[in-house]
C-alpha positions in Angstrom: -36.5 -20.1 -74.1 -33.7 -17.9 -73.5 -30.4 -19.0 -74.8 -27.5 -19.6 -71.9 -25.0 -17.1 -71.6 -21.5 -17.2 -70.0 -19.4 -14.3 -68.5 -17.1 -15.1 -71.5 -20.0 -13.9 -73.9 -19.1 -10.3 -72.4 -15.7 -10.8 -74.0 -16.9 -12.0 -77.3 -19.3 -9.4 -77.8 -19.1 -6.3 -75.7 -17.0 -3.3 -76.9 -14.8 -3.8 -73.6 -14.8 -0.6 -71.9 -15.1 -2.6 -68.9 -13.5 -5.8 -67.1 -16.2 -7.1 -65.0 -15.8 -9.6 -62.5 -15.5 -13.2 -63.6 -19.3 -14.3 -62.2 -22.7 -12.9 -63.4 -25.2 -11.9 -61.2 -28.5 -12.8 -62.0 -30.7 -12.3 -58.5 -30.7 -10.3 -55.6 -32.3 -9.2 -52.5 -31.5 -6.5 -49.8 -27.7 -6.5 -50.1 -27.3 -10.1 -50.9 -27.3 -11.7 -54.6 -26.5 -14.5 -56.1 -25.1 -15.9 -59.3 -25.6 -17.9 -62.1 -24.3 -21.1 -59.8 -25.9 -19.7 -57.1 -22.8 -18.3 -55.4 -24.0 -15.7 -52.9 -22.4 -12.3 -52.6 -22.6 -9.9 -50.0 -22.8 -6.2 -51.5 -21.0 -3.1 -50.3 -20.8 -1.5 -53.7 -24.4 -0.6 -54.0 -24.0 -0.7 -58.0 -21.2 1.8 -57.4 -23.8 4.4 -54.9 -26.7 4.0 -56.8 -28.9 1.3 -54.8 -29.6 3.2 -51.8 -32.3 1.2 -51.1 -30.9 -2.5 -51.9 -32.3 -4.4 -54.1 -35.8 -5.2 -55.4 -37.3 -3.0 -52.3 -41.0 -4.1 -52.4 -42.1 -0.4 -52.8 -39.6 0.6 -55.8 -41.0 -2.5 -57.6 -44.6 -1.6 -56.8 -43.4 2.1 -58.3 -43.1 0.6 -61.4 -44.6 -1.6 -62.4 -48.0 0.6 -61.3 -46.5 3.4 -63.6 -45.4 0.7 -66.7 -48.7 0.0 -66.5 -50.0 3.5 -67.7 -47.5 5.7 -69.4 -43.5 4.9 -70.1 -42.5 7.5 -72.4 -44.1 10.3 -74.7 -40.8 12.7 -75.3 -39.8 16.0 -74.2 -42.6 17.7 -76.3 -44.7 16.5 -73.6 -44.5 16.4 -69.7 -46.1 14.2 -67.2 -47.0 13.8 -63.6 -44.8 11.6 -62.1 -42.0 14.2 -63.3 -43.6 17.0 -61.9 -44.2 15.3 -58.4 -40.5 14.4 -58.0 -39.6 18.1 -59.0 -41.6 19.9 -56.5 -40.3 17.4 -53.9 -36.7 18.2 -54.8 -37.6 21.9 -54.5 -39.2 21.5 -51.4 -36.5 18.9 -50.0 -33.6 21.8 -51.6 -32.6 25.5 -51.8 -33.4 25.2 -55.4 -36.5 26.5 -57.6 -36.2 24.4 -61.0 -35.0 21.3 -62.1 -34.0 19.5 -65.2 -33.6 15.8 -65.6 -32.3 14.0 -67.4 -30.1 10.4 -67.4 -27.1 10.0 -65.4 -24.8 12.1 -63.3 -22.6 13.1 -66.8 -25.5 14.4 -68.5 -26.6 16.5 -65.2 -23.2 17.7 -64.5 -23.3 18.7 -68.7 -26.4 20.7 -68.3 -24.8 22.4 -65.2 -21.6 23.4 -67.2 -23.4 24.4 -70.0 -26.3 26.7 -68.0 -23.0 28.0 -66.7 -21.5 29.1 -69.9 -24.8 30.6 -71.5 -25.9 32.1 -68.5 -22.6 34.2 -68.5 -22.6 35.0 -71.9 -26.1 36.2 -71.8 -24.5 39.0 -68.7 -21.3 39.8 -69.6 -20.2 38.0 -73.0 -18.3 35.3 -74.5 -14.8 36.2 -72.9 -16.7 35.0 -69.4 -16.1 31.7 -69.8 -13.4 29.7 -67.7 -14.6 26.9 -65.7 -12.4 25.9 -62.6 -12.1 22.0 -61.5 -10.2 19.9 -59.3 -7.6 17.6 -59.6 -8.3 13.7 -59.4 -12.1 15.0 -59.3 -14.7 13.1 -61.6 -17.6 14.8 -63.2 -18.5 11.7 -66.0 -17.5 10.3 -69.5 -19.0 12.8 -71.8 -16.1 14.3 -73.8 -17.3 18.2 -71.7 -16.7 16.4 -68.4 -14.5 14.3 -68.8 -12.1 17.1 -69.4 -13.5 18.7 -66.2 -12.7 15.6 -64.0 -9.1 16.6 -63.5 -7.8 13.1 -64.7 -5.8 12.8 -67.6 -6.0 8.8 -67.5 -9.6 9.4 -68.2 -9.4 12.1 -71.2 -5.9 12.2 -73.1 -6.6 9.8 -75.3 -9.6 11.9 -76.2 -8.3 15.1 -77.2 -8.2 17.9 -78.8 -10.7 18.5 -75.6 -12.7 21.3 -74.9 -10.7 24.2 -73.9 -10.9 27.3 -70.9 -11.1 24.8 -68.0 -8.4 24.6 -65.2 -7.5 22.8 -62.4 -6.7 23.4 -58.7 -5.6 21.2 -56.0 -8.7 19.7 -54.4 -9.1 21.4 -50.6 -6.4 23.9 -51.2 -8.5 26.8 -51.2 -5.3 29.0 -52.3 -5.0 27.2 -55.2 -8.4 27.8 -56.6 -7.9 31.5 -55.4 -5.2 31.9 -58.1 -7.4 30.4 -61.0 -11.1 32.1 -60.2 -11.2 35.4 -61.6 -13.4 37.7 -63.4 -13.3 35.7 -66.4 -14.4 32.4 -64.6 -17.8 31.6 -65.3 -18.3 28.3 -63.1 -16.6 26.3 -60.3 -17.6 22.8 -60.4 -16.5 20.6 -57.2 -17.5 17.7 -55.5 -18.6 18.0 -51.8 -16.9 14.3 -51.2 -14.4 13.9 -53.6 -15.4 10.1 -54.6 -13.5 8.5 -57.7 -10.3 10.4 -56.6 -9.9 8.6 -53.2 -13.2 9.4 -51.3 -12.1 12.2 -49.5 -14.6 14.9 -47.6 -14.1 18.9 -48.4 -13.1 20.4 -45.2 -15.8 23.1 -44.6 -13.6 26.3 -44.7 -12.4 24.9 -48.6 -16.1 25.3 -49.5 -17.5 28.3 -47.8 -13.8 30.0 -49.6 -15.0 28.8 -52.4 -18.6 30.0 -52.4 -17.0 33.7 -51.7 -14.5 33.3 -54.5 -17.7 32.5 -56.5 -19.6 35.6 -55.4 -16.7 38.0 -55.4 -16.0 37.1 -59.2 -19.9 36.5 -60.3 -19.0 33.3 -61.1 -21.8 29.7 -60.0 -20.8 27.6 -57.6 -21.8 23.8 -58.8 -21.9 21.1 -56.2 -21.4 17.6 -58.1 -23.6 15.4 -55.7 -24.0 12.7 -58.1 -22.7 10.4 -55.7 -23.1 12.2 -52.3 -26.3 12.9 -52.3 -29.9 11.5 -51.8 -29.2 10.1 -48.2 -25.4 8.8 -48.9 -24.2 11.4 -46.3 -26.3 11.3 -43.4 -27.7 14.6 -45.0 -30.3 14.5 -48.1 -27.4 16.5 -49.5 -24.0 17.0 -48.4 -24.3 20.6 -48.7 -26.6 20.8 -45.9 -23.9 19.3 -43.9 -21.4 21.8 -44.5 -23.6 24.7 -44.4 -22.5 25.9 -48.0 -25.4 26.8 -50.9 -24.4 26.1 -54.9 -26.0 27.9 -57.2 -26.8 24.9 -58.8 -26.3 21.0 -57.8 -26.5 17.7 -59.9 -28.2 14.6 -58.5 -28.3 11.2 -59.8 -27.4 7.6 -58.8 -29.0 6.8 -55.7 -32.4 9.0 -57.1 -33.6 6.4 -58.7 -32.5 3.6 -56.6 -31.3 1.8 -59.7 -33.7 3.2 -62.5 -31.8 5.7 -64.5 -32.2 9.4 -63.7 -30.4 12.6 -63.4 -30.8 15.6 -61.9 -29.7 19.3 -61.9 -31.1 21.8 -59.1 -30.8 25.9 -59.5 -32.6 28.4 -58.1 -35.3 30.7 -60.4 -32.5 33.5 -61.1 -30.4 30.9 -63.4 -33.0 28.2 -64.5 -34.6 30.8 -66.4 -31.3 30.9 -68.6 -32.2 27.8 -70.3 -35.0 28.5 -72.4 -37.1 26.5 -74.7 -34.3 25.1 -77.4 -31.5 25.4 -75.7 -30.7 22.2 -74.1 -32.5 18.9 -73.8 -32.9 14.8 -74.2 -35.0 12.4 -75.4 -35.3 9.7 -72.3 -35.1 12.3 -69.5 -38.0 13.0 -67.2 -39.7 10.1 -68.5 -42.5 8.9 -65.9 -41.1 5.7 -65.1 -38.2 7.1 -64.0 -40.1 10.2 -62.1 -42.4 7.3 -60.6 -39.1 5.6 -59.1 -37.8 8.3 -58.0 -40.2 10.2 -56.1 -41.1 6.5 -54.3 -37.1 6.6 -53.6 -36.8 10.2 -52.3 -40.3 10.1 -50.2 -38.5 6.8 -48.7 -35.1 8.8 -48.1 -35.9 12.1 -47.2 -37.5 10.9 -43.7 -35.6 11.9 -40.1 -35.4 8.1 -39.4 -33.8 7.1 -42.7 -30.8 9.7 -42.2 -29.8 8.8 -38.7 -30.0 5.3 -40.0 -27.2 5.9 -42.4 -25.4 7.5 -39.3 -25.5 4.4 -37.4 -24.7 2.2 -40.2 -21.2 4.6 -40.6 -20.4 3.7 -37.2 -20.9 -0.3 -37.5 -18.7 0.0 -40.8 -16.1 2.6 -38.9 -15.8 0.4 -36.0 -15.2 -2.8 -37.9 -13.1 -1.5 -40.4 -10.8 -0.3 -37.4 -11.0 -3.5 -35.8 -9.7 -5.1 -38.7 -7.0 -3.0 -39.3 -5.9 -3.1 -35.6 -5.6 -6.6 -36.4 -4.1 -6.3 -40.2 -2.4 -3.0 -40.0 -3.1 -2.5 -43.7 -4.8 1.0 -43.7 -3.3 4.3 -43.6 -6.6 6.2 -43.1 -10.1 5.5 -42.9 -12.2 8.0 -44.0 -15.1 9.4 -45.5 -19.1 10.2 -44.4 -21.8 8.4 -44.0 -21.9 5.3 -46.1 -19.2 6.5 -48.5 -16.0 5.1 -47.0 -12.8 4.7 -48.6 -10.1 2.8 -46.8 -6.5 3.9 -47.8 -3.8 1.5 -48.2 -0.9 1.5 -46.1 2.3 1.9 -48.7 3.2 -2.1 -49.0 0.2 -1.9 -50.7 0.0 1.3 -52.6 -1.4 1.2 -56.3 -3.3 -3.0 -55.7 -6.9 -1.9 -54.9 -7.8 -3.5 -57.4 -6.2 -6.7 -56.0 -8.5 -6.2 -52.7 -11.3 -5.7 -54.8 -10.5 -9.3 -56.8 -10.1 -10.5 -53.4 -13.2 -10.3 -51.8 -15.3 -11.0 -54.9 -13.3 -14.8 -54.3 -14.8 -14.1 -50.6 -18.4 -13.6 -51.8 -18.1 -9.5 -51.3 -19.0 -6.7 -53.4 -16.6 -3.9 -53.0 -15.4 -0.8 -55.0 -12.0 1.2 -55.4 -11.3 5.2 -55.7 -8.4 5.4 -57.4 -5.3 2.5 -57.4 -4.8 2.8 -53.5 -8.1 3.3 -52.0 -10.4 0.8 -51.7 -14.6 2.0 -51.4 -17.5 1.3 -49.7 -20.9 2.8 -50.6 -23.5 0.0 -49.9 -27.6 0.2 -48.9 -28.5 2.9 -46.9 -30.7 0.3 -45.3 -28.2 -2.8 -45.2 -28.8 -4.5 -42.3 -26.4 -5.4 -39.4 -25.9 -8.9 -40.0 -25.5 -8.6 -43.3 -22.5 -5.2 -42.3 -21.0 -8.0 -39.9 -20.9 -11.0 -42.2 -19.4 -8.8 -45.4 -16.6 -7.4 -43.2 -15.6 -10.9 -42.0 -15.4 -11.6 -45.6 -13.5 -8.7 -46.0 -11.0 -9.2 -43.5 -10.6 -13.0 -44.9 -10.0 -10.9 -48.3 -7.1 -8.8 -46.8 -5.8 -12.1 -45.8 -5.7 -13.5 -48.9 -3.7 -10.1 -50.4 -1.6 -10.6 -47.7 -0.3 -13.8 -48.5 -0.6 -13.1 -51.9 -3.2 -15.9 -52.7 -4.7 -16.3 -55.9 -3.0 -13.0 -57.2 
């Protein structure tokens, strides 16, 4: 018999890098889970983008538990068929011609910057090396991109941290101008910029950006790690704007909840990263290929993508309604089923306050920064369940609003 545990054990014996909320989720369904006392929660924070399918879809678990069933894991002296499947249907789905996994969105957006650096120090030499990033951007937690996400809160206390990266203002194409040069080996950015506030690229920021990139020789990296695999309305965001990387990292929703990681490039730089060079232990493993192809055969379908469309406008239009009613949000923005709502200043820097808020109201919800508070549920939530989480929500604003329970 399993021993009881309490959300208090998290406090007793985790290293606490997090604060989770006060209840513990131990089932769910769709976008609906319940707790320990069997509290239900509605969820719009899709285990922060990753369940693009909800939870325990009938076809994920099937996935798995036909692959645990014949192989887990043999290492990356080996490779297997699930794997290869998913690859060729990324390469099919995508502009690219190879892919690597690997675990999360850090370790893909590692790989990127590092295929980066070798690949031009293998044309030109060492002194190509500068990597240009955005402000408030986020890239992961590994001490290489951490220092590329553009927020100090999230590296100082880290340092000395890897040098020759720089900064420019997030859609200020002049900005960037002044920092890519000869010398710059990568520009990494994300399409949607989603830790930092959820806000989209405007499409003349990226197509600047892939000419500074071809003027100066330098790749153009596309952090999708949480914009892609359906979360636009697109397969990828880049398909929406028009605008080609030279290489792209996926993860989150691709496995719908199993751990994987992606990163995309064409033939011209895969080929850069030879046998040696760069690897991991877990990645490509064929539970995780087995998941994930299941998830992207399920996503990558005409039907699926106008879905998420539709879905956008039942969350645009209640949001608005709500606010019309509330007059809490500066802005609402954002595509497809990444939505940020923007606090109106009387509120500026307590997200986290809505976020406490609605988790009293039986909602599952998500901030970008201190004054934005984030939506990224199911691609496949249904209408009822969009309906009853925002009138939780709105009771949620209320609650802030008086200043109940804060």
């Amino acid at each position: 018999m399993q021993p009881e545990v309490t959300r208090q054990n998290f406090d007793q014996w985790m290293v606490p890098t997090y604060a989770p909320a006060s209840f513990v989720p131990v089932r769910a369904e769709g976008s609906t889970l319940w707790d320990q006392q069997g509290n239900r929660y509605i969820d719009f924070a899709g285990g922060i983008a990753v369940n693009a399918l909800g939870h325990a879809h009938p076809d994920l678990q099937q996935a798995l538990q036909q692959q645990a069933a014949r192989l887990w894991h043999t290492g990356n002296g080996y490779t297997n068929e699930p794997i290869l499947r998913l690859a060729k249907q990324l390469i099919d789905a995508t502009f690219a011609d190879r892919v690597f996994f690997c675990n999360s969105g850090a370790e893909a957006n590692e790989a990127a910057l590092k295929l980066a650096r070798k690949a031009a120090h293998d044309v030109v030499g060492e002194q190509k090396s500068g990597i240009v990033a955005f402000k408030n951007a986020f890239h992961g937690r590994t001490l290489f991109t951490v220092s590329a996400g553009g927020q100090p809160a999230y590296s100082q206390d880290f340092a000395p941290l890897p040098g020759g990266i720089q900064h420019a203002v997030y859609n200020d194409l002049a900005s960037a101008a002044a920092l890519i040069n000869d010398q710059t080996c990568a520009v990494i950015v994300e399409p949607i910029l989603g830790e930092g506030g959820v806000i989209p690229a405007e499409p003349a920021f990226l197509r600047g950006l892939r000419e500074l990139c071809d003027k100066h020789q330098a790749l153009l990296i596309f952090d999708e790690v949480q914009s892609g695999v359906g979360r636009t309305g697109s397969l990828y965001a880049y398909m929406h704007y028009g605008v080609t990387p030279d290489v792209l990292t996926s993860a989150k929703a691709l496995g719908g909840g199993f751990p994987i990681g992606a990163m995309l490039t064409t033939e011209k730089w895969g080929s850069v990263l030879g046998p040696g060079t760069h690897g991991t232990t877990y990645g490509g493993n064929p539970l995780a290929g087995a998941v994930g192809g299941k998830v992207f055969s399920l996503i990558n379908r005409p039907d699926m993508l106008a879905g998420v469309a539709l879905r956008h406008q039942w969350f645009m239009d209640g949001l608005n309604d709500i606010n019309q009613r509330l007059q809490v949000f500066s802005d609402i923005r954002g595509l497809g089923l990444l939505i940020g709502c923007v606090l109106k200043e009387d509120y500026s820097g307590k997200a986290k306050w809505f976020n406490q808020a609605a988790a009293r109201e039986g909602l599952m919800i998500l901030i970008a920064g201190a004054s934005v508070v984030r939506f990224a549920p199911s691609l496949i939530i249904s209408e009822q369940e969009v309906k009853e989480g925002l009138v939780r929500f709105e009771k949620a604003c209320r609650a802030v609003m008086r200043g109940s329970g804060l």
